[in-house]
C-alpha positions in Angstrom: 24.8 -103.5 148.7 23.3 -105.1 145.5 25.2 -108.3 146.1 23.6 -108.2 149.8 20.3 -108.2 148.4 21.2 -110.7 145.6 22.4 -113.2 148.1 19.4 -112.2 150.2 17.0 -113.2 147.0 18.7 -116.4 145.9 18.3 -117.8 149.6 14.6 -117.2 149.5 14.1 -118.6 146.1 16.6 -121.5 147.1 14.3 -122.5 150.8 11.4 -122.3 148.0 12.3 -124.6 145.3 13.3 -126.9 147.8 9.8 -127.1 149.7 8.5 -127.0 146.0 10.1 -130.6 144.8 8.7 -133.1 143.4 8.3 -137.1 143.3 10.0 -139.8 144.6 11.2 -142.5 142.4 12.4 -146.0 143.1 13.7 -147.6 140.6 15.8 -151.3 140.1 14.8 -152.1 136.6 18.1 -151.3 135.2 19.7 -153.9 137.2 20.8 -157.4 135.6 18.1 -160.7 136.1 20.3 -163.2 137.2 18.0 -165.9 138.1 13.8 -166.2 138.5 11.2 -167.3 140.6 8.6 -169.7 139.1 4.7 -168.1 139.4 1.5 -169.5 138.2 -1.4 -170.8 139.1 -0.4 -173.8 140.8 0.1 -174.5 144.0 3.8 -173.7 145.4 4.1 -170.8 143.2 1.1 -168.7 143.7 2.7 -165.4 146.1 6.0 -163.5 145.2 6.8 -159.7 146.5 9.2 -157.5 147.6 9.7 -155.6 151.1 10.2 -151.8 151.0 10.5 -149.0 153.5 10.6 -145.0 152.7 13.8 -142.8 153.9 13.1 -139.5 155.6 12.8 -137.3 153.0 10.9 -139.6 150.7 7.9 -138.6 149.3 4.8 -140.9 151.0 1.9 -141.1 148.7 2.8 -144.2 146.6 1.2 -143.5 143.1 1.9 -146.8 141.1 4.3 -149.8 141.1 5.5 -151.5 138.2 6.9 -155.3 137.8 7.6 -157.6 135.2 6.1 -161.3 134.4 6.7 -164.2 132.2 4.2 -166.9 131.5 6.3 -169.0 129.5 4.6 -168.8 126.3 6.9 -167.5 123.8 6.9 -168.2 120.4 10.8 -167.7 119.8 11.7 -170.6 122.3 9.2 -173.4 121.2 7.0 -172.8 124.6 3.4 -172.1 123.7 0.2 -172.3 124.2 -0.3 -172.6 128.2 -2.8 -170.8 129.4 -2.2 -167.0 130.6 -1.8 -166.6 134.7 -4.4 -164.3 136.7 -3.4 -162.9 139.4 -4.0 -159.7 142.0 -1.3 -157.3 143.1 -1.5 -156.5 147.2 -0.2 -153.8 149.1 0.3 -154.3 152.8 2.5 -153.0 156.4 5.1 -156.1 156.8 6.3 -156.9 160.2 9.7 -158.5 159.1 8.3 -161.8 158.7 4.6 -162.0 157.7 1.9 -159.4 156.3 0.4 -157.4 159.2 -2.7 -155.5 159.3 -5.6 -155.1 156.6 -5.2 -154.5 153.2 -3.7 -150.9 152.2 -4.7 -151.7 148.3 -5.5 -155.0 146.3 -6.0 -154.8 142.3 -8.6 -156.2 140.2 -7.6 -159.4 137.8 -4.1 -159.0 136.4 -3.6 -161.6 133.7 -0.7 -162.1 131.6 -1.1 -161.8 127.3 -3.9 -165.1 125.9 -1.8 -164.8 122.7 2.4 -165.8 123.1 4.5 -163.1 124.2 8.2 -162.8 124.3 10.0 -162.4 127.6 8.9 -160.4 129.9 5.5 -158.4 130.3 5.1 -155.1 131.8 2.6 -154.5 134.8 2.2 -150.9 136.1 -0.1 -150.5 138.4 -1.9 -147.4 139.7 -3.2 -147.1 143.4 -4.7 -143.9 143.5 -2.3 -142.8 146.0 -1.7 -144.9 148.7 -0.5 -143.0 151.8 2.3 -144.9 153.6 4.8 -143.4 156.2 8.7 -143.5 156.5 10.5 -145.7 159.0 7.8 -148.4 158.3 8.2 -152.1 156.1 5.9 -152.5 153.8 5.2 -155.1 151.3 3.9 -155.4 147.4 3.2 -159.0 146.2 1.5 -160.6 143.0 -0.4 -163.5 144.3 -2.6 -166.1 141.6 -4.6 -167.3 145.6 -8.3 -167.3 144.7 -7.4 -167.0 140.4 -6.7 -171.0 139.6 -9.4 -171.3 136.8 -8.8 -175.1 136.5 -5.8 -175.0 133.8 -2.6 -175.1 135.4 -0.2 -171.9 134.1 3.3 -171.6 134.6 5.6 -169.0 134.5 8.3 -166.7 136.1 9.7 -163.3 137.8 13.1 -162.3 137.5 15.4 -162.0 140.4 18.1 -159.8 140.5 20.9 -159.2 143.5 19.5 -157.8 146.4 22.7 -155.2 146.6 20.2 -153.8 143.6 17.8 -152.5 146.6 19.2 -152.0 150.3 15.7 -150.8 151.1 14.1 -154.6 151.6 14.5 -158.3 149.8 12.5 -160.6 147.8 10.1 -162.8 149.8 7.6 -165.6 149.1 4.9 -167.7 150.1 3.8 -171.1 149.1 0.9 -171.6 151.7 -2.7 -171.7 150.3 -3.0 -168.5 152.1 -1.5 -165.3 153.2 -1.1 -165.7 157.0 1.5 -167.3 158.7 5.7 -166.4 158.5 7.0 -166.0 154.8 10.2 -167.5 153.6 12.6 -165.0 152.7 15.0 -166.1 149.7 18.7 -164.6 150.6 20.2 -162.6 148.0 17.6 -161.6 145.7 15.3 -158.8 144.9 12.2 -158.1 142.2 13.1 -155.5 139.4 10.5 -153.0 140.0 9.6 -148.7 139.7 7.9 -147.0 142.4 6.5 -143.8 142.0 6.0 -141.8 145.0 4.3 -138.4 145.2 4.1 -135.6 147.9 1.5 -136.3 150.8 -0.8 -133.5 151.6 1.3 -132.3 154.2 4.6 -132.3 151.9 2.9 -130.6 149.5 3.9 -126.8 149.8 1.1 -124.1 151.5 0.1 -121.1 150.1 2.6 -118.8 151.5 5.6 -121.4 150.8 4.4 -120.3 146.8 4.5 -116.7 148.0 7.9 -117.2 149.1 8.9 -119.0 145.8 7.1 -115.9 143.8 8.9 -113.1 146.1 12.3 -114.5 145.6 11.6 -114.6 141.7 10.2 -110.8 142.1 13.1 -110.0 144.1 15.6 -111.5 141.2 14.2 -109.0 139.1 14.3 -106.2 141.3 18.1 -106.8 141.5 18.6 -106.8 138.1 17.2 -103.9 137.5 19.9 -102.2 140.2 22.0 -103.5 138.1 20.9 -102.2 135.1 20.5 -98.9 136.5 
């Protein structure tokens, strides 16, 4: 009988933890850069971004992105002194070929380091939660449209194989704009982290947390039998 109700507890407080979990994380940093992608403000390389879609089970709310830049001004390779390259990150629905829909979130001014840097810089930015659904395409691009201060700036983002991500694939635009159909390199895709958190109706209701405390309660409970 006191296995019975062990079993019995450890089922409850297993169906809790699970509706308990946490975050979603996406994650291709760790892969290899095997080639990059010039950006800068200068026309041809001004939009770069990456396609993504959520699996079922994903966490929705998208929390913050990060992505990597070079502007070319590094001191330990002789290239210095070009001028640092503002830019915007975007957040939109993507329709397989072009962005689709208004904006879901667009940044302030991004802008890579005024003094030399080596390699690349580290962007994370935060959305304030985004809520986004699974079984759609979405897209995240950096984009210097709107940003060319007169001084031309040059740089790069690293590309690494697109077996890194099966989720979407590198795309890019060179128009002076954002409409129209967007290449779509073969083989590549952007190192980046997404973090993902729990939409309000992932996120576990007050008697889900009941659950989770009676199956703790009950653990105890059994001890005690055993105890005793």
């Amino acid at each position: 009988m006191k296995r019975l109700f062990a079993g019995f507890f450890v089922a409850i407080l297993l169906a809790a933890s699970a509706s308990v979990a946490g975050a979603t994380t996406i994650d291709t940093s760790s892969s290899p850069v095997i080639n990059a992608y010039s950006f800068g403000e200068y026309y041809g390389w001004s939009t770069i971004g990456q396609t993504f879609n959520l699996n079922p089970g994903d966490d929705t709310t998208l929390d913050s992105v990060t992505f990597y830049v070079n502007d070319y001004s590094d001191p330990n390779t002789g290239w210095s002194g070009f001028d640092n390259i503002d830019f915007a990150f975007h957040l939109y629905a993507w329709d397989g070929g072009s962005i689709t829909g208004a904006s879901l979130f667009t940044s302030g001014q991004l802008s890579t380091a005024v003094a030399d840097v080596s390699g690349y810089e580290t962007f994370t930015v935060n959305t304030g939660g985004v809520s986004l659904s699974t079984g759609t395409d979405y897209v995240f691009f950096v984009s210097t449209l709107n940003y060319y201060d007169g001084w031309w700036s040059f740089g790069k983002i690293g590309l690494i194989s697109d077996s890194s991500y099966a989720g979407g694939t590198l795309v890019i635009t060179d128009s002076t704009n954002l409409v129209g159909t967007w290449p779509v390199p073969n083989s590549y895709d952007m190192p980046f982290v997404m973090q993902l958190s729990p939409s309000p109706s992932q996120v576990p209701e007050p008697s889900t947390l009941l659950l989770l405390g009676g199956g703790l309660a009950g653990l105890g409970i059994v001890r005690r039998f055993r105890k005793g």
